[in-house]
TIMI-933469 format. One record per atom (N, C-alpha, C, O): x, y, z; residue in one letter. Coordinates in steps of 0.1 Angstrom, whole numbers, plus 5000, padded with zeros to 4 digits. Example, Ala and Ser with C-alpha at 12.3 -4.5 7.8 and 13.67 -1.06 7.14 Angstrom:
% TIMI-933469
513249435078A 512349555078A 513249675078A 514249675085A 512849785071S 513749895071S 512950005079S 513450115080S 
% end
This chain:
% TIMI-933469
904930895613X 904330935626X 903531065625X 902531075632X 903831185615X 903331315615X 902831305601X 902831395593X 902331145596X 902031265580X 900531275580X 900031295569X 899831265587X 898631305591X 898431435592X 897331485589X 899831545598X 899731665600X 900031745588X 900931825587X 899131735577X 898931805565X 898831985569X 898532045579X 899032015560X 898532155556X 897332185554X 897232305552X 896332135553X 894732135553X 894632075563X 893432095566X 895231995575X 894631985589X 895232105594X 894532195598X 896332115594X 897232255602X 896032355598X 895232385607X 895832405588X 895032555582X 893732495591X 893632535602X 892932435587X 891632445596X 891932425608X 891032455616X 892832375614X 893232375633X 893132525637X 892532575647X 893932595627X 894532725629X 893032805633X 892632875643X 892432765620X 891532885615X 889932875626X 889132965628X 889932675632X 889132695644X 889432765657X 888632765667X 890632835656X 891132855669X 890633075670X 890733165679X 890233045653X 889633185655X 888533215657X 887733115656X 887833365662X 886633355665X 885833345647X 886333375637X 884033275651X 883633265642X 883033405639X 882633405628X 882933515646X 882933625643X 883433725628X 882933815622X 884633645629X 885633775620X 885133655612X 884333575616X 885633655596X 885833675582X 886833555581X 887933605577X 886833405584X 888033325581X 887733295566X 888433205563X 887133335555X 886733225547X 888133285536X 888833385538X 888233165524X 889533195517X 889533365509X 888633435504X 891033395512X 890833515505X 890733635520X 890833755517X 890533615529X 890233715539X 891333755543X 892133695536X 891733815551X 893033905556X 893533765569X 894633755573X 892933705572X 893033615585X 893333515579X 894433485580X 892533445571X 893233325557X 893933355552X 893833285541X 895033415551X 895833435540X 896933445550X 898033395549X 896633525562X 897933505577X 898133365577X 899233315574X 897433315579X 897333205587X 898033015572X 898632905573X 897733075564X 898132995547X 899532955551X 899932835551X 900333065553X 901433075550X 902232995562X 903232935561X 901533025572X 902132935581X 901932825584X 902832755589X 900832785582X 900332645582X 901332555566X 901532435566X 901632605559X 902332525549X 903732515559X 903932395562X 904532595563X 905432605571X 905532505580X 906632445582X 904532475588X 904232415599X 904332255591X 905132185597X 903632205581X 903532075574X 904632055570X 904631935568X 906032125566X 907032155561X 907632065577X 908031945579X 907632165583X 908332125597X 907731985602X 908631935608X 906431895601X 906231805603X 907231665596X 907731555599X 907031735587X 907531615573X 908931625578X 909531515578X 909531705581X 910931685585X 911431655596X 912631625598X 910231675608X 910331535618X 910131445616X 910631375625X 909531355606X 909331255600X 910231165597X 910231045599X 910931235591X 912431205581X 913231195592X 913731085593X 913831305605X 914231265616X 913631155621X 914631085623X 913031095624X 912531035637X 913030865628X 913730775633X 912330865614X 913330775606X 914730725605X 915330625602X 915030865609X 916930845607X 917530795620X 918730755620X 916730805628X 917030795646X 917030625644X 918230585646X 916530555642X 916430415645X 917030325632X 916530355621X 917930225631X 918630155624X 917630085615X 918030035604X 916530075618X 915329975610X 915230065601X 915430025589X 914830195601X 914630295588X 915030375586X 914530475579X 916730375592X 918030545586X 918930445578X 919230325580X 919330535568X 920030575557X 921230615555X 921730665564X 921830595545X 923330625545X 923830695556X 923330645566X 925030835560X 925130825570X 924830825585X 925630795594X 923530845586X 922330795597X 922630665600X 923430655610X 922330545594X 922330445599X 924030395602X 924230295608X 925230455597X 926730415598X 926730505611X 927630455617X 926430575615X 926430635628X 926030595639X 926630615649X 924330515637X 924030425645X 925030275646X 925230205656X 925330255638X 925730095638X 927230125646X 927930045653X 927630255642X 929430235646X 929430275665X 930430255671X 928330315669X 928230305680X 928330165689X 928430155701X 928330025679X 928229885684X 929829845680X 930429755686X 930529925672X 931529905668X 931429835654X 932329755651X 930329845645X 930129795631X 930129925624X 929630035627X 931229855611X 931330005601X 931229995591X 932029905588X 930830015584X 930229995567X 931629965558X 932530045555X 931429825555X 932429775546X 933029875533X 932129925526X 934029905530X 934529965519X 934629875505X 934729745505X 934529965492X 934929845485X 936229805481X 937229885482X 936329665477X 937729625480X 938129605465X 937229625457X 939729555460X 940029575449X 940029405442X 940329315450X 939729385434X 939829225428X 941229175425X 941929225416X 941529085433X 943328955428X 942728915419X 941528885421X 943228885406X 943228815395X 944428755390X 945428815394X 944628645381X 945628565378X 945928615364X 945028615356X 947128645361X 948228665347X 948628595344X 949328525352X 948428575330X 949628495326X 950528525316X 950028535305X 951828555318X 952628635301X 953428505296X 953828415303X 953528525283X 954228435273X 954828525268X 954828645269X 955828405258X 956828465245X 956128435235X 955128375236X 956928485223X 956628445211X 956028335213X 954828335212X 956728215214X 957228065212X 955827975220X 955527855220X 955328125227X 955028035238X 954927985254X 954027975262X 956527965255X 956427975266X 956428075275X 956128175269X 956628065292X 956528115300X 957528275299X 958228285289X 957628395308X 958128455309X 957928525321X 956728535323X 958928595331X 958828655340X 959128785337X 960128825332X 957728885345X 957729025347X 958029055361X 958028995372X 958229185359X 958629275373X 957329315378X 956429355372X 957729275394X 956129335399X 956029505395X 956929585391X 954729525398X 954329695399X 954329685382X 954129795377X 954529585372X 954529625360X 952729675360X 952029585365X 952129765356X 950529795352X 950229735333X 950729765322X 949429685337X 948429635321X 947229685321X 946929715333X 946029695309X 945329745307X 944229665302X 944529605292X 943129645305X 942029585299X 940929655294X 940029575298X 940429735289X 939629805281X 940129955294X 941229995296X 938730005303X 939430095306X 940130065324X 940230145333X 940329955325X 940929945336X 942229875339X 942829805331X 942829895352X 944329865348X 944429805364X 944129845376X 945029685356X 945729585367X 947529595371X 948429615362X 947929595384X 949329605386X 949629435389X 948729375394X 950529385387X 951529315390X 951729315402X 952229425407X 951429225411X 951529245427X 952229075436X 952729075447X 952328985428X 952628865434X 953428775428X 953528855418X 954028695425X 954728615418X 954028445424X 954228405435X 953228385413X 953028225419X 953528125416X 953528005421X 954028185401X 954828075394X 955828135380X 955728255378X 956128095377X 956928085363X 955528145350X 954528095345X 956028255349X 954828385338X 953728375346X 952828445342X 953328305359X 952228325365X 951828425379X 952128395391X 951028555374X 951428665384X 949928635393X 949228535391X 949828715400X 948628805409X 948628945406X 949529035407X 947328965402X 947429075396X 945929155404X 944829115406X 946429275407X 945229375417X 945029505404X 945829575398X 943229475406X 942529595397X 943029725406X 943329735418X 943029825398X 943529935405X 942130035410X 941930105420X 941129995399X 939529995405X 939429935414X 939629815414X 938929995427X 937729905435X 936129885429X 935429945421X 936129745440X 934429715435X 934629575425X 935629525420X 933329535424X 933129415414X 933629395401X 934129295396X 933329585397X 933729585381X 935129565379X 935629615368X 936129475389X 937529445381X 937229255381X 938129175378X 936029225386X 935929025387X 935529025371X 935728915365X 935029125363X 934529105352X 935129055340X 934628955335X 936429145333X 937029115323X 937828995322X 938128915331X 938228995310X 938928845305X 939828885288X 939728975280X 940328805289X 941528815281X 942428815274X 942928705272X 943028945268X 944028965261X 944129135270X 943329225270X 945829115277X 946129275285X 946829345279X 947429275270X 947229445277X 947429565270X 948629615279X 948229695288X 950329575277X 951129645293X 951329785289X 951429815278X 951229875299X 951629975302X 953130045302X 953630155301X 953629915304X 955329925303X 955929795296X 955329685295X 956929825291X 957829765285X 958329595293X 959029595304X 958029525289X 958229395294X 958929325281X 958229285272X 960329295283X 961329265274X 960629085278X 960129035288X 960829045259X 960028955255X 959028885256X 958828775250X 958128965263X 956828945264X 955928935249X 955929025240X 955428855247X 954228825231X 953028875237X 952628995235X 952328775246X 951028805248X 950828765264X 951228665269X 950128865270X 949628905286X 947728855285X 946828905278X 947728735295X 946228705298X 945828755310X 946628745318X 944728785313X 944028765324X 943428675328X 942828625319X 943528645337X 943128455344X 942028465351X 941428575350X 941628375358X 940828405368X 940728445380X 941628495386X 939428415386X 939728535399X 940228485411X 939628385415X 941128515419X 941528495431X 940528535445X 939928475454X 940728655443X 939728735453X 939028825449X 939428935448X 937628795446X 936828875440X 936629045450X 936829095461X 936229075441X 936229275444X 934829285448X 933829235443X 935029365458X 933429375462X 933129525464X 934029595468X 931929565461X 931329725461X 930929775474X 930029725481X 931529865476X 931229885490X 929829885496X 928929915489X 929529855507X 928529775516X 927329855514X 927429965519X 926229805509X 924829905508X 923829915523X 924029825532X 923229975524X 922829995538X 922429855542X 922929785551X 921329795532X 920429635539X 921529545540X 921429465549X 922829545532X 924429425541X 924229525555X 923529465564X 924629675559X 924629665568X 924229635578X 924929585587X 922729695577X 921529675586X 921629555591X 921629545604X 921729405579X 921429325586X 923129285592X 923029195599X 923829315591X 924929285599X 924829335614X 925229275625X 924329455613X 924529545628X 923529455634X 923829405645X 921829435628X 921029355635X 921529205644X 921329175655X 922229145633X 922529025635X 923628995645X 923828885651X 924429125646X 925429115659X 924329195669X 923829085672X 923829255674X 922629285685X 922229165688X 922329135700X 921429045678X 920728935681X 921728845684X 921628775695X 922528825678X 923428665680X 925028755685X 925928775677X 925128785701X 926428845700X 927528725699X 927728615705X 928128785689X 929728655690X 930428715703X 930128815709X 931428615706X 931528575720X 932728465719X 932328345720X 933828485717X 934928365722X 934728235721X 934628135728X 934728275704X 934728135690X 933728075692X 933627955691X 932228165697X 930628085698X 930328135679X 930828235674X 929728065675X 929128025662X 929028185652X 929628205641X 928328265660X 928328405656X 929628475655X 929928555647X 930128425665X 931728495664X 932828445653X 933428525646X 932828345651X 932928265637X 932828315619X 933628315609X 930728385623X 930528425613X 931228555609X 931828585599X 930828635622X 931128795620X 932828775615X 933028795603X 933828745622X 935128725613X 935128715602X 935428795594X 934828595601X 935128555586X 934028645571X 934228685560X 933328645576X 932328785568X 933428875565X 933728905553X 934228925576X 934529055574X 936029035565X 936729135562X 936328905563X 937628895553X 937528945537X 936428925531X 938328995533X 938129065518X 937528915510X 937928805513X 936428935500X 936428835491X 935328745493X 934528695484X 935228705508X 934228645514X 932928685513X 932728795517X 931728605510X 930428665506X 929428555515X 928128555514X 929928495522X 928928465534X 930128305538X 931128265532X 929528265550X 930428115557X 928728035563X 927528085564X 929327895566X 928127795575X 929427785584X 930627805582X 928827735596X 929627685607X 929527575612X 928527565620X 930227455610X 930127305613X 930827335627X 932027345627X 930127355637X 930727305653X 930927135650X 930327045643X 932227155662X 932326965668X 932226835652X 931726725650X 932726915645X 932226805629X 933626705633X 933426595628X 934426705637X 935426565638X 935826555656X 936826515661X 935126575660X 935026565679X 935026695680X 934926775671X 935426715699X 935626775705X 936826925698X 938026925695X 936326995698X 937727145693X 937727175679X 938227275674X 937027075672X 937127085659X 935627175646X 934427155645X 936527275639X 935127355637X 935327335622X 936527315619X 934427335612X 934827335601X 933727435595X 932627435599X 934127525584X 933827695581X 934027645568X 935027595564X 932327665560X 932527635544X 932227825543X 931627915550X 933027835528X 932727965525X 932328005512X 932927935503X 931628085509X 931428135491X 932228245488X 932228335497X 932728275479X 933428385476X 932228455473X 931128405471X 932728655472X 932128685475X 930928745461X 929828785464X 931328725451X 931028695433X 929828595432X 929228585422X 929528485446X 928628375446X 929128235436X 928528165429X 930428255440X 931128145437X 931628045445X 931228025457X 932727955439X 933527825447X 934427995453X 934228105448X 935027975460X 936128075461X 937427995456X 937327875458X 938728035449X 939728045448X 940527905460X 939927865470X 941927875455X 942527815464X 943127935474X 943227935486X 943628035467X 944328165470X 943328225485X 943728225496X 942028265479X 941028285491X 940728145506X 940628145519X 940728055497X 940827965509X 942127965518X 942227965531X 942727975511X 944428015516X 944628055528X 945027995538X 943928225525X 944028375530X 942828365541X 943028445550X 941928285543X 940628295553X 941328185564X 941328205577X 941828065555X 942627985566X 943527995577X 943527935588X 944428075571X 945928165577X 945328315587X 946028355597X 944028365584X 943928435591X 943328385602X 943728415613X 942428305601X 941428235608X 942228125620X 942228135632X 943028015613X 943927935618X 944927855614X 944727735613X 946327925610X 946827895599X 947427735604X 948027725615X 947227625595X 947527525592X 949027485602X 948927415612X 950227545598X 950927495601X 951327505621X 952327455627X 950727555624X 950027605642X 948827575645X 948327615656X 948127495636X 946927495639X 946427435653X 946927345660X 945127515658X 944827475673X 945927585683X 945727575695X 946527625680X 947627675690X 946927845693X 947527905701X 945727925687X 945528035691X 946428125680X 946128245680X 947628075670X 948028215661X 947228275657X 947228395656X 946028205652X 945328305641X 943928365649X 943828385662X 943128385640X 942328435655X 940928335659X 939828375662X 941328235659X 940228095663X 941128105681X 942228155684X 940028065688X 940528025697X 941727945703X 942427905694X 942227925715X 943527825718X 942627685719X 941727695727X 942727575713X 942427465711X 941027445699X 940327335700X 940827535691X 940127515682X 941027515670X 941727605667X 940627385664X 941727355651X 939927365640X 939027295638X 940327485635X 939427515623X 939927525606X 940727595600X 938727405602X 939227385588X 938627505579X 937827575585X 938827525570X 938027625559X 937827565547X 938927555542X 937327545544X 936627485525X 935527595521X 935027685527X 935327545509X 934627655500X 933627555497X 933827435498X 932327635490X 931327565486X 931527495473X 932327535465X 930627355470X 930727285456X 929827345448X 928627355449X 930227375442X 929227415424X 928227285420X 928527165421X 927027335414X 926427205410X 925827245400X 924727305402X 926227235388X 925327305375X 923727285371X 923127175373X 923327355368X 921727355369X 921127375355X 921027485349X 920827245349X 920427285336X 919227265335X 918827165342X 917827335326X 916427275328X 916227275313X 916727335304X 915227155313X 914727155298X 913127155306X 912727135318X 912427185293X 910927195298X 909927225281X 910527285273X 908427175278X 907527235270X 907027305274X 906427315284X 907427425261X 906527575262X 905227525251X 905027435243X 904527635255X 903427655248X 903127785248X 902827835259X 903127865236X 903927955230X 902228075221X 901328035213X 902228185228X 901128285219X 901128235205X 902028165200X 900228245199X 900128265182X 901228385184X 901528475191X 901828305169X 903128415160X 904128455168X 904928545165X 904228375181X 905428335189X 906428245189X 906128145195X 908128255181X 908728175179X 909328135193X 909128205203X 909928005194X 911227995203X 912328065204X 912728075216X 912828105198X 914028205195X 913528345198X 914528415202X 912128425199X 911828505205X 911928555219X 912028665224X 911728365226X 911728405242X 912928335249X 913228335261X 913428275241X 914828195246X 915628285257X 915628255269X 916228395250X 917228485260X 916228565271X 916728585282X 915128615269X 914328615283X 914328535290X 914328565302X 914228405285X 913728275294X 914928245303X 914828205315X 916228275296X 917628205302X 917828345311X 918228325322X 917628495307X 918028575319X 917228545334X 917828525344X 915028535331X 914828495345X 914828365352X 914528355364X 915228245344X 916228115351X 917028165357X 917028145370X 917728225353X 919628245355X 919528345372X 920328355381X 918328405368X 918428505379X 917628465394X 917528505406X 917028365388X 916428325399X 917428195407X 917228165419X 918328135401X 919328085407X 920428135415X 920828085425X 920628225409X 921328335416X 920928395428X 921728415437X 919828415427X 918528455442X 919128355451X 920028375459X 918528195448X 919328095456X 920228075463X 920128015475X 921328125457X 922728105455X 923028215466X 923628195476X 922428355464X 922528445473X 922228405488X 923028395498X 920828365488X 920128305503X 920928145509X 920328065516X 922528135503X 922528015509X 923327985525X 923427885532X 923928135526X 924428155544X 923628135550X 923828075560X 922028185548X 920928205557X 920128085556X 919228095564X 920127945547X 919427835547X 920027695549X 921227685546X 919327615552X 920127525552X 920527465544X 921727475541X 919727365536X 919727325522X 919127435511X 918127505514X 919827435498X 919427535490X 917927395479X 918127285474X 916827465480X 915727385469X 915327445460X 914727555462X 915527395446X 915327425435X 914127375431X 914127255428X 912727475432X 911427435430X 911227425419X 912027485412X 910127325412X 909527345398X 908727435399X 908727525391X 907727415413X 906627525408X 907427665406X 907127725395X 908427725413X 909027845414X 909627855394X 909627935385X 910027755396X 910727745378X 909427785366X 909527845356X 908027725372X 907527705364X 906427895360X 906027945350X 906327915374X 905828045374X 907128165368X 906728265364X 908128145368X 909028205360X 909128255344X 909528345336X 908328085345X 908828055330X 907528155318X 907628215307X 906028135328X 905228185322X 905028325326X 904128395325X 906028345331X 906128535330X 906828615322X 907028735322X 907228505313X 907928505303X 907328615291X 906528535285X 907228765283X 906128755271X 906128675261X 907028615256X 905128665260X 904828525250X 905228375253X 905928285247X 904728365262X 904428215262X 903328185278X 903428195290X 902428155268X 901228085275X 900927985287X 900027975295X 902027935284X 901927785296X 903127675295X 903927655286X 903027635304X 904627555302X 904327385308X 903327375315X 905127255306X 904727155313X 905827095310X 906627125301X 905926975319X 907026865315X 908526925321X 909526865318X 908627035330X 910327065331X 910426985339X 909726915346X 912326995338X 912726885345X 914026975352X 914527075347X 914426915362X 915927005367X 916926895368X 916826805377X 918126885355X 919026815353X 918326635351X 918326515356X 917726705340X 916826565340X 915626495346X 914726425342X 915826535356X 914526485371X 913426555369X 913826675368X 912226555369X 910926625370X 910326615382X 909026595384X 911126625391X 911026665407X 911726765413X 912526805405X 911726835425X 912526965433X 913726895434X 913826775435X 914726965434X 916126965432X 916727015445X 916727135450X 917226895451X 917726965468X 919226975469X 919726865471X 920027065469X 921427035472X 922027015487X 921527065497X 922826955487X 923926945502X 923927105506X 924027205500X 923627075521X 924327195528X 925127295522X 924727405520X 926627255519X 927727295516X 927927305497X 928927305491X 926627295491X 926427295477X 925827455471X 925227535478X 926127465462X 925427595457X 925227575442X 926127525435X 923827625437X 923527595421X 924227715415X 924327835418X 924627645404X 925427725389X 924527745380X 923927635377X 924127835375X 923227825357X 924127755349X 925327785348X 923427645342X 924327595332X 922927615322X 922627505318X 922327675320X 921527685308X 920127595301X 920027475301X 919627645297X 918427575293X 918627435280X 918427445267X 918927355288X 919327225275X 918427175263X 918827115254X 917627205265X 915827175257X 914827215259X 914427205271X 914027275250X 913227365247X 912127325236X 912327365224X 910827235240X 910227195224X 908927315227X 908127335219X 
% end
């Protein structure tokens, strides 16, 4: 709004306002008054600038914009810690049970012992918050003494760990309750819940899918995965736990019996002809080729709360592929065999399964 008000408009505003009488030119006793404050003055513009930015949710910033939003009663997600699955053995093999709170170690991070699901099979919470505990795999390292224990794995993820909330999740959350207010189990009210469950990385809302009262809520964990049975579990029970279902325990309405499922994975494999610079091998652009595939699925995968069907373009594949260095031109790809756009179900989301063929 003020960056027009430079320090060379301020100085000559200043310096018209003197007579042309006296001596303004650089270097004069009146130019050199007048310098010092005019920089001052462009100083103070730019930093109404930056205020007037911070005042509105569309363009403020870390705590600027958490100040605006918490006035609607939206508050910037924290990061949460990752459930993961253990498994300890004996020598022999079999199974073995540990004491909870036992701590193990995976390079530099350390998981506690927090649940019991089965026979040597734990739930195990990163002591890190954030993503970086969905990562490792394994062989764990205990921290304590676990009589007959051989060997401690890390399993898979239960409830993925998420990093606490960057301004654009906010924004568009705060926006999106302003535009669509939820309202006593209407569609938005739905969403904003279940968003806000640990793990969860977006929901669709099937209103009326088996008659009258019936809502059904697909969800992605929040890693851009199937989620867990454990997470579907935990979203169901909060949302409308099964064994009351319809009755108002959980926080679905009194007469909405709401199911929860998770999205299907659908692996995405491309083969396609390159045509390749002079003194350009295949093996040169392979692992470029498979990071911007992989990432552009991912993009996908990301936008699929916000679309209806997810479509896997050729042309989008194809201009990927020649952004590639070294390689010229590309023809013939196909997605999972087909040399057509690739449309998944509503309730589907694409997996990278990798580049199958490459001539």
């Amino acid at each position: 709004m003020y960056e027009s008000q430079t320090y060379e408009v301020l100085l000559e505003r200043m310096l018209d306002r003197v007579s042309d009488k006296l001596d303004k030119r650089e270097g004069s006793i009146i130019y050199d008054a007048l310098a010092p404050a005019a920089i001052e003055l462009a100083q103070m513009y730019a930093e109404l600038d930056i205020q007037m930015n911070l005042s509105f949710a569309d363009t403020a910033s870390g705590e600027y914009l958490e100040r605006r939003t918490a006035e609607y009663g939206i508050k910037r997600q924290a990061a949460t810690y990752a459930v993961r699955k253990g498994l300890f053995f004996e020598g022999d093999g079999s199974k073995v049970d540990v004491a909870i709170g036992i701590r193990l170690a995976s390079g530099d991070l350390i998981y506690m012992v927090s649940q019991k699901l089965a026979l040597g099979e734990y739930t195990l919470t990163c002591e890190t918050a954030g993503e970086v505990g969905n990562s490792p795999s394994g062989t764990l390292l205990p921290l304590d003494y676990i009589q007959g224990l051989a060997v401690a794995e890390l399993g898979e993820v239960l409830v993925p760990g998420e990093d606490i909330e960057n301004d654009e999740t906010l924004r568009a959350r705060y926006i999106q309750a302003i535009n669509e207010q939820p309202f006593g189990g209407n569609i938005s009210d739905y969403k904003k819940e279940i968003n806000e469950i640990e793990g969860v990385g977006g929901v669709k809302v099937f209103p009326v899918w088996q008659g009258g009262g019936t809502v059904k809520c697909t969800i992605i964990a929040s890693d851009g995965r199937a989620p867990s049975s454990e997470l579907l579990n935990r979203v169901q029970t909060i949302i409308d736990p099964i064994v009351n279902q319809g009755t108002g325990i959980g926080i679905a309405p009194i007469g909405h019996r709401v199911t929860i499922t998770g999205v299907q994975e659908v692996p995405i494999t491309i083969s396609t002809r390159l045509i390749l610079d002079t003194g350009t091998t295949v093996g040169q652009v392979q692992a470029d080729l498979n990071d911007i595939l992989s990432a552009y699925i991912k993009e996908l995968t990301t936008s699929w709360k916000d679309v209806e069907q997810i479509i896997i373009r050729l042309s989008q594949l194809d201009a990927r592929i020649v952004s590639v260095r070294g390689i010229a031109d590309v023809n013939n790809t196909k997605i999972n065999g087909n040399a057509s756009n690739f449309t998944l179900q509503p309730e589907q989301i694409a997996i990278w399964g990798g580049v199958d063929k490459l001539e």
